[in-house]
C-alpha positions as CSV (number, residue, x, y, z in Angstrom):
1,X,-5.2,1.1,20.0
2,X,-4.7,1.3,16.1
3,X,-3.5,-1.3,14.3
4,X,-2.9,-2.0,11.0
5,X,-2.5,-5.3,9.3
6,X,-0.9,-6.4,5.8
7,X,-2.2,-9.8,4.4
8,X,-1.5,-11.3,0.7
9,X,1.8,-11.2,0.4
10,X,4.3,-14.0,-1.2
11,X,6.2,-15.8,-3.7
12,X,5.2,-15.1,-7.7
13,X,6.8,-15.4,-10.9
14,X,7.4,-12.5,-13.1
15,X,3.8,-11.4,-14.9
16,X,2.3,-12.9,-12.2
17,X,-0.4,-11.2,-10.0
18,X,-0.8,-10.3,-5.9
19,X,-3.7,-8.9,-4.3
20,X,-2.6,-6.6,-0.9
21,X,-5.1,-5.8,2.1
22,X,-4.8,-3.5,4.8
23,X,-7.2,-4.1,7.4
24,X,-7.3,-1.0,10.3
25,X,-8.4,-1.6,13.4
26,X,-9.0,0.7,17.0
27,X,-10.2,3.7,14.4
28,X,-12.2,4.6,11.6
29,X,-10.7,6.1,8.8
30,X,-13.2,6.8,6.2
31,X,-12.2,9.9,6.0
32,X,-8.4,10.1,6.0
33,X,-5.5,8.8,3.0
34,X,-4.3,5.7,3.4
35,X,-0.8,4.2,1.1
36,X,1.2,1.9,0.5
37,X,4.7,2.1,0.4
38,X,7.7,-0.6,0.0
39,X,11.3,-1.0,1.3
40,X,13.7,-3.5,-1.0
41,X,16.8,-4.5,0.8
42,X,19.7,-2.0,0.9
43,X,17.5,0.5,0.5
44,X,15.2,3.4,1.2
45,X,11.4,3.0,2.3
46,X,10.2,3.9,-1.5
47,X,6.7,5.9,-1.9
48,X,4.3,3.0,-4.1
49,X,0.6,4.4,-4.1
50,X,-2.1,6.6,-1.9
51,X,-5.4,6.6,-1.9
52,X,-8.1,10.2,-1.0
53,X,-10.5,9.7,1.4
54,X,-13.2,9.4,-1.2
55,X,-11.2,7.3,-3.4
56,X,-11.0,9.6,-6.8
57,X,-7.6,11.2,-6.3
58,X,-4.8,8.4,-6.3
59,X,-1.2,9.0,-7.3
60,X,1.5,6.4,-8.1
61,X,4.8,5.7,-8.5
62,X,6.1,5.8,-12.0
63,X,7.0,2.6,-11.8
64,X,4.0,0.7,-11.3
65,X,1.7,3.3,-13.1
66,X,-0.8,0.7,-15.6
67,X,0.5,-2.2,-13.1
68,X,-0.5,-1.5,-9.6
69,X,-4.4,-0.2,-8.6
70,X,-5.0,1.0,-4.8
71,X,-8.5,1.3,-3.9
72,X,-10.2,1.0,-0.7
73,X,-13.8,-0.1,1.0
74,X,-14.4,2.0,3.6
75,X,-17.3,0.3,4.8
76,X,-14.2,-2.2,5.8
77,X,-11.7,0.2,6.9
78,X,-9.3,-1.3,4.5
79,X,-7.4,-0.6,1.6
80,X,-6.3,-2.6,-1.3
81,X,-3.1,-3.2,-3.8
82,X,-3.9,-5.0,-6.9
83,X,-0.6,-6.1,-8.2
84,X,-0.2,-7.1,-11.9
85,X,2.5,-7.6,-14.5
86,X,4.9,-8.0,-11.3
87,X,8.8,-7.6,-12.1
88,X,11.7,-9.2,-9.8
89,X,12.4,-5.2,-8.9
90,X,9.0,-5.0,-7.2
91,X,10.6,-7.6,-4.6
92,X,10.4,-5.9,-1.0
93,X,8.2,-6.0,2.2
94,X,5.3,-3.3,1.8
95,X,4.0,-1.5,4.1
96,X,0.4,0.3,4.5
97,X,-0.1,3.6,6.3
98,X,-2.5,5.5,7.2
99,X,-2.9,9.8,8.0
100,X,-4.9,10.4,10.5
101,X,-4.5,13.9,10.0
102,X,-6.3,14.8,6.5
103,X,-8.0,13.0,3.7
104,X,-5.4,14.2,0.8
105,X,-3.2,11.4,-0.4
106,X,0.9,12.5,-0.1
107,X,3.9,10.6,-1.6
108,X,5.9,11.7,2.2
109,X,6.1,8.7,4.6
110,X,6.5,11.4,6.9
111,X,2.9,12.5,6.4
112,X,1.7,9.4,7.4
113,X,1.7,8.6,11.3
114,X,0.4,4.8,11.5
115,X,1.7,1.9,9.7
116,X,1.4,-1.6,9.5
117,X,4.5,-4.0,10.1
118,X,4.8,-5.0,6.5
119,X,4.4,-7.9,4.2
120,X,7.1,-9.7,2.0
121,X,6.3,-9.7,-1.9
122,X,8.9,-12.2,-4.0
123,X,9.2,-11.7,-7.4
124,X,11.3,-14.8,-8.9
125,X,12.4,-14.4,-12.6
């Protein structure tokens, strides 16, 4: 069974750094995107970052473009989110997700057909 599971979440103050991991377990997905994505109260699940199977193709969200970094170690089967500069509108649970189905990093949740159960990031001002 595949499982995916958030860690690193909390409270910060504004300018103030996190560090997200992803751990998979049940499958290896060396060779499949994996993302992150966010969900703020009242609203929408909200596309953050995604990450190639090799690591050298990784869109963003213009909103944390110079701010967040997504990388992952395969060798792990996990993926990171550094989180720096953080603003009180980054405040929401995050999710990471995986797609089993091809190694090329989308912005759709709906290309993604595993996910974790999220992890609350705080932003106080």
């Amino acid at each position: 069974q595949v499982q995916l599971v958030e860690s690193g979440g909390g409270l910060v103050q504004a300018g103030g750094s996190l560090r997200l991991s992803c751990a998979a377990s049940g499958r290896t997905f060396s060779n499949h995107a994996m993302a992150w994505f966010r969900q703020a109260p009242r609203k929408e699940r909200e596309f953050v970052a995604a990450i190639g199977w090799s690591g050298r193709y990784t869109p963003y969200v213009d909103s944390v473009k110079g701010r967040f970094t997504i990388s992952r170690d395969n060798a792990k089967n996990t993926v990171y989110l550094q989180m720096n500069n953080l603003k009180p509108e980054d405040t929401a649970v995050y999710y990471c997700a995986v797609d089993s189905r091809s190694g090329f990093p989308q912005s759709d949740p709906g290309a993604y057909d595993y996910w974790g159960q999220g992890t609350q990031v705080t932003v106080s001002s």
